[in-house]
N, C-alpha and C positions, 0 to 999 in steps of 0.2 A: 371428578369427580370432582369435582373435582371442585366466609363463606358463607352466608346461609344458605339459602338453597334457590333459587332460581332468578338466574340475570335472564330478566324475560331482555334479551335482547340482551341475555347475557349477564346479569347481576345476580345470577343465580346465588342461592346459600351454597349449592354444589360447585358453582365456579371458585369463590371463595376459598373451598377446602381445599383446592389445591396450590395453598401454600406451602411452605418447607413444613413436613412434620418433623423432621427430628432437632428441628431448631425450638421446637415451640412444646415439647416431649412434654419438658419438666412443667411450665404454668399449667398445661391439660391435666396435668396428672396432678397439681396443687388443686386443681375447679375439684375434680372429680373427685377426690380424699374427702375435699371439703364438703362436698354433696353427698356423701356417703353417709359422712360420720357427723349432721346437723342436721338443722330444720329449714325450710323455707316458711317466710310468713307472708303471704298475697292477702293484702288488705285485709289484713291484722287475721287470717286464718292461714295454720300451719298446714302444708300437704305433702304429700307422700304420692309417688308413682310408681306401680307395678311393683311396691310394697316396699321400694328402696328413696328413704327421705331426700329430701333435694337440698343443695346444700346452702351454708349460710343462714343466719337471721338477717333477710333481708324483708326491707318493709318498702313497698312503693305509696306514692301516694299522687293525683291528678286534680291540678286545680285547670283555670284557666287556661292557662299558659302551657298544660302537659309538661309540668316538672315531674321529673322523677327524684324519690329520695333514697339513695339506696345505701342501707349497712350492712356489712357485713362483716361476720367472724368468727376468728380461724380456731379450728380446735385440734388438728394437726401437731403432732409432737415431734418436735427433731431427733429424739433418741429412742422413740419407742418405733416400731415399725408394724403398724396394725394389719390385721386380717386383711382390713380394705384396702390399704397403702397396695399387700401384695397382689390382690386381684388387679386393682388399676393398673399394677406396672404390667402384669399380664398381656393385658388388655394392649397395651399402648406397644407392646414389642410386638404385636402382630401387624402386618400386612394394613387391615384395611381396622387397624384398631381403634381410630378417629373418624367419627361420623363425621361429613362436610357441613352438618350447620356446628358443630363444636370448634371445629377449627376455625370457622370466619367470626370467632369473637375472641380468639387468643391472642392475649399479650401478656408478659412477662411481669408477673406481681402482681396482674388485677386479675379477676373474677371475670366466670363468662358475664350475669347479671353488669356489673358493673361499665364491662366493654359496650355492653347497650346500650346502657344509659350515653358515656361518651359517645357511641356513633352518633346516637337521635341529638343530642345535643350539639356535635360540629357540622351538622348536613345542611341547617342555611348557611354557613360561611361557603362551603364545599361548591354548593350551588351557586352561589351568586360570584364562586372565580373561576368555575368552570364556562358559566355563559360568558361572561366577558374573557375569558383565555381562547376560546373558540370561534369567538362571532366574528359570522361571514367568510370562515374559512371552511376549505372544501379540503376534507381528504381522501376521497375517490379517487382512483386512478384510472386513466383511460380505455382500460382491457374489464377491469369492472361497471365502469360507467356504463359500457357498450350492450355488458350483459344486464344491467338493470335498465336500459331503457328497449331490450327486446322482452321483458317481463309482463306475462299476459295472468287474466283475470278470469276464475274457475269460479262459479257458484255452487257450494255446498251446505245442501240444509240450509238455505239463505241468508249463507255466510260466504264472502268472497276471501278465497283464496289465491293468493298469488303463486306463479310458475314460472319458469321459463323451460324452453328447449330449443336446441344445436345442434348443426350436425345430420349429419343420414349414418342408416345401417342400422343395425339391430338394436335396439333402446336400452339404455340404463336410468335407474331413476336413483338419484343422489339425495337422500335426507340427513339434513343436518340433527346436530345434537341438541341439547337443552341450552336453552339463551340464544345460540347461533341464529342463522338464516341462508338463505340463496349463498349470500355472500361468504361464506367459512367455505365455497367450495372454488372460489375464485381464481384459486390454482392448478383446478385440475380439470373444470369445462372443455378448456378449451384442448387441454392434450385426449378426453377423452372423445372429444367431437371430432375426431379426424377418422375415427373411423366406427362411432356410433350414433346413431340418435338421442343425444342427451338432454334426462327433462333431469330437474331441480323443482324441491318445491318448499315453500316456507308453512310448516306445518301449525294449524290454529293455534292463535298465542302467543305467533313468533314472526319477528320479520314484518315483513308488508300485506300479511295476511292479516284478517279479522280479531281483534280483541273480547271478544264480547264480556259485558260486564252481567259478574253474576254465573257465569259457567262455568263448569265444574270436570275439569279436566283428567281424564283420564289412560293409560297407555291404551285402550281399548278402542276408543276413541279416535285417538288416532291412527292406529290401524285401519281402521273401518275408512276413514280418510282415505289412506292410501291404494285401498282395494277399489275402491268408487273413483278416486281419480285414473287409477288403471284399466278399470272397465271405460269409464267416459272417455279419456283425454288419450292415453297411451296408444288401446286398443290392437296391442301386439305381446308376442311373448317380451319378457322383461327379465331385467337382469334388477336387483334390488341391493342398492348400496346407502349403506346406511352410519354413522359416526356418535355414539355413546346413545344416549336415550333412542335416536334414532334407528341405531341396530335393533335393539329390543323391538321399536318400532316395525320395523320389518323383520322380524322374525315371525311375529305376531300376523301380520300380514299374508307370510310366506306361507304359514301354516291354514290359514284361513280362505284364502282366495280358492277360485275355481282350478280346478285341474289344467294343468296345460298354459294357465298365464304367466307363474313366474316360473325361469328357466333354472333359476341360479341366485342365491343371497352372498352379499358381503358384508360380514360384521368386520367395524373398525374399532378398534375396543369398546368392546360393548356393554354395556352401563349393565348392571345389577337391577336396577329397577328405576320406579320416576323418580324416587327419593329415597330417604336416608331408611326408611321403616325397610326395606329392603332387605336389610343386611344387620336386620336387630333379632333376627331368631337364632342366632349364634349367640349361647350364654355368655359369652365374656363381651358380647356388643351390646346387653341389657345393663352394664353399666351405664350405659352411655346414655341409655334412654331419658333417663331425667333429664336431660340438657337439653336432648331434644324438644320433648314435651316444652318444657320450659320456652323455649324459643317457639314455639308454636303458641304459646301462650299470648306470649309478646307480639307477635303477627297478627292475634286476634284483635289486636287495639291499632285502627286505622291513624289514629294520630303520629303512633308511634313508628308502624309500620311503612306511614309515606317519607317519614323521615330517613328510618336507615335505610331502606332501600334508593333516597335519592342519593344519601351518602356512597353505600356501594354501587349504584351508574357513572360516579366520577372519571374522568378522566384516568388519574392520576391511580383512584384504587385500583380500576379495570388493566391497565396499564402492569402492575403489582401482580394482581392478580394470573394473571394470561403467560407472562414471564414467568410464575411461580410452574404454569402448566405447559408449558413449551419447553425442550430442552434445548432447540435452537432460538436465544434469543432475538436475534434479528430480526429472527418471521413476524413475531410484535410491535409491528408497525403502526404509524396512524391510521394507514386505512384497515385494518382489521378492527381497531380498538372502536373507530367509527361504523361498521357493520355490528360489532356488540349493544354498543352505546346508543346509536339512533331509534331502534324501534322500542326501547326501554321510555322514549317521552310520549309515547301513543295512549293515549285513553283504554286506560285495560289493561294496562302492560302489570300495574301492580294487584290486578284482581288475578291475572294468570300467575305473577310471581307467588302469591299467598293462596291459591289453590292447590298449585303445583305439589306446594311444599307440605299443605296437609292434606292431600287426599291420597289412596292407594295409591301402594308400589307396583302393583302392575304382576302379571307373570312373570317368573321367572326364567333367562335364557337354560335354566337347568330342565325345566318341563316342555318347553319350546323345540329345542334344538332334535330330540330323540324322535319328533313328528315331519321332521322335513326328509324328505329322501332322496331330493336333488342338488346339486353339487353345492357347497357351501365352502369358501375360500373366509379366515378368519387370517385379519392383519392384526398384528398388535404391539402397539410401545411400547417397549422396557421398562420405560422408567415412567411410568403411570403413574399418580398419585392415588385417582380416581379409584381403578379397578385393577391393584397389581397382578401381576401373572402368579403371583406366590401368594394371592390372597384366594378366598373363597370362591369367586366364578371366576379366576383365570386358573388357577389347581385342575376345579373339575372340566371346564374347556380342555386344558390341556391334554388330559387323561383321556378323554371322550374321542377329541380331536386323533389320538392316535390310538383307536380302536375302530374308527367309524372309518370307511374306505369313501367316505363322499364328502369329507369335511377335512379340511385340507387350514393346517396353522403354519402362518408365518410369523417368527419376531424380530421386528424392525427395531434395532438396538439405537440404542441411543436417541432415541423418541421418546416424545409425551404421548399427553389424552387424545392428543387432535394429528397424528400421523398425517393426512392429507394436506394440514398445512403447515406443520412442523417441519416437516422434510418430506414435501409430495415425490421425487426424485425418486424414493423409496416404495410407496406407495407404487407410482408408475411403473417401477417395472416388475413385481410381481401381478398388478391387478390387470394390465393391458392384456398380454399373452394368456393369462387367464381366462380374461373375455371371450379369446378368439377361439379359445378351446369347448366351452360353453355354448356356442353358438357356432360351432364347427358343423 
């Protein structure tokens, strides 16, 4: 989960959020007191969201140059402990008590407002040491290189989409998450093409498929994707694997498609929904909402919005970022950081990131999952920042998971958001035998 929310190619606000929460508790919990218990003032008018004031007197202002001017001030008492102090702390001791666009502006004594203004202002330095720390260097490696130059071109709704597929035997279709691509599956191609037909595909918006400027992206969306390249390209029963947004993705698919196409779904921790609105009908997450908003605000201004997003595609943040969501450090290699990073400079990449982030959450795996009736094998990380097991859809997953006799939970301990390439070893040998059972 995992910030603002979408590294299209990986700088997502949700990539973001999964940084340390409980390092960063106390500044979340200073924003939100303060946003509780003050005013915001956007160009010179004070507002209020879902009836709860936003916080700070902060004033912006845009000349030429998109300076920002931002004040703010604290009305927070060290000895008194308000109403609002208590709901925040509530709020912040649960599970999934931090939206991912609130965490990707936390630091310790500033204000979310104010973190924005710093990103938008460090992101030329950012960019201009990041092209020169990179240039002319290849971080690809030769087992990925291989599978990107076997990557063929699908037209849909005439928009090209890229693919690939490996392998004989019975087909699985691998979809990555939000920001990912082809590439976040890099690890596990080739172990599952030894005894499947493996396709991959980089879903609109992401990767080396189509950016279109101006569309308006939806889970729905791409479902419909998924179903139309099953019908066109697969044209056999399917097994459907899927890794955060992507899960929902194919569940949505699973539930939809024609009778008899797909055999079998695998959710890899599966994402709540496409964004944060998601998981704001839990009253104690409508604190949070102003921030949200707020940050959506600031998305709506392209000046400001090209800046921090070039800031969050950095090396060095993504880097930060990916380690905060991996529990195996290692696996954050350059060439992963390079499969996030690269389709983030494609014309489009920041109209997808700033749709993403404010358009619908999509169904939920809660109304989803009760409509499939064919076998359904869920993997899931422990140590998820994203979507814990002790949060709102890993709780009822669980519950579900051990009522329903065709839905079948594993937890892979000691994993992040991204299992498959955290510790695919893990992954593999649950999902392999599984297969074999499926297509028995």
């Amino acid at each position: 989960m995992a910030a603002v929310a979408s590294t299209i190619c990986s700088c997502s606000i949700s990539f973001l959020a999964s940084q340390s929460f409980s390092s960063s508790k106390k500044s979340i919990r200073n924003t939100l007191v303060g946003c509780s218990n003050s005013k915001l003032s956007c160009c010179g008018r004070s507002a209020s969201f879902a009836g709860v004031p936003v916080g700070g007197s902060s004033s912006f202002r845009r000349d030429g140059n998109f300076e920002f001017l931002v004040k703010a001030s604290a009305s927070e008492s060290e000895e008194v402990k308000t109403e609002n102090e208590e709901l925040v702390d509530e709020t912040l001791d649960t599970p999934e008590g931090t939206a991912a666009a609130t965490v990707a502006f936390r630091t310790e004594g500033v204000t979310a407002v104010e973190k924005v203004v710093e990103l938008a202002k460090q992101s030329s330095q950012v960019e201009n040491e990041d092209a020169v720390s990179t240039e002319e260097k290849s971080f690809i490696g030769p087992e990925l290189a291989a599978i990107y130059a076997n990557c063929k071109r699908w037209n849909w709704r005439g928009h090209s989409i890229n693919y690939v597929s490996q392998g004989s035997g019975p087909a699985v279709l691998l979809v990555h998450g939000f920001g990912a691509s082809i590439g976040h599956w890099r690890k596990n191609i080739g172990v599952l093409a030894k005894t499947n037909t493996v396709y991959a595909i980089d879903l609109l918006g992401f990767g080396a498929s189509d950016k279109p400027l101006g569309f308006k992206y939806t889970m729905e969306t791409w479902a419909e994707l998924l179903v139309d390249f099953l019908k066109e390209i697969v044209v056999s029963p399917v097994v459907l694997v899927g890794n955060s947004i992507g899960s929902l993705a194919c569940l949505i698919a699973s539930a939809e498609a024609p009778a008899g196409t797909v055999r079998g779904t695998v959710l890899i921790n599966c994402a709540g929904g496409m964004n944060n609105k998601a998981v704001t009908e839990d009253w104690r997450l409508k604190l949070l909402l102003p921030i949200l908003l707020l940050i959506e605000f600031i998305l709506s201004i392209p000046a400001l919005a090209t800046r921090i997003f070039n800031n969050i595609k950095s090396r060095e943040n993504l880097r930060n970022v990916l380690q905060s969501v991996y529990k195996n450090k290692e696996a954050v290699d350059d060439e992963l950081i390079e499969v996030i990073r690269k389709p983030a400079e494609d014309a489009g990449a920041l109209n997808a990131f700033i749709t993403i982030n404010a358009g619908p959450p999509g169904p939920k795996p809660q109304t989803l999952l009760p409509k499939i009736s064919h076998p359904v094998l869920i993997l899931w990380g422990d140590d998820d920042p994203f979507t814990p097991l002790d949060g709102p859809v890993g709780k009822w997953i669980t519950a579900y998971a051990a009522s329903t006799p065709n839905v079948q939970l594993n937890v892979l301990p000691n994993v992040g958001h991204c299992p498959q390439d955290d510790r695919p070893e893990l992954v593999h040998e649950k999902l392999v035998p599984w297969l074999t059972s499926v297509f028995a």
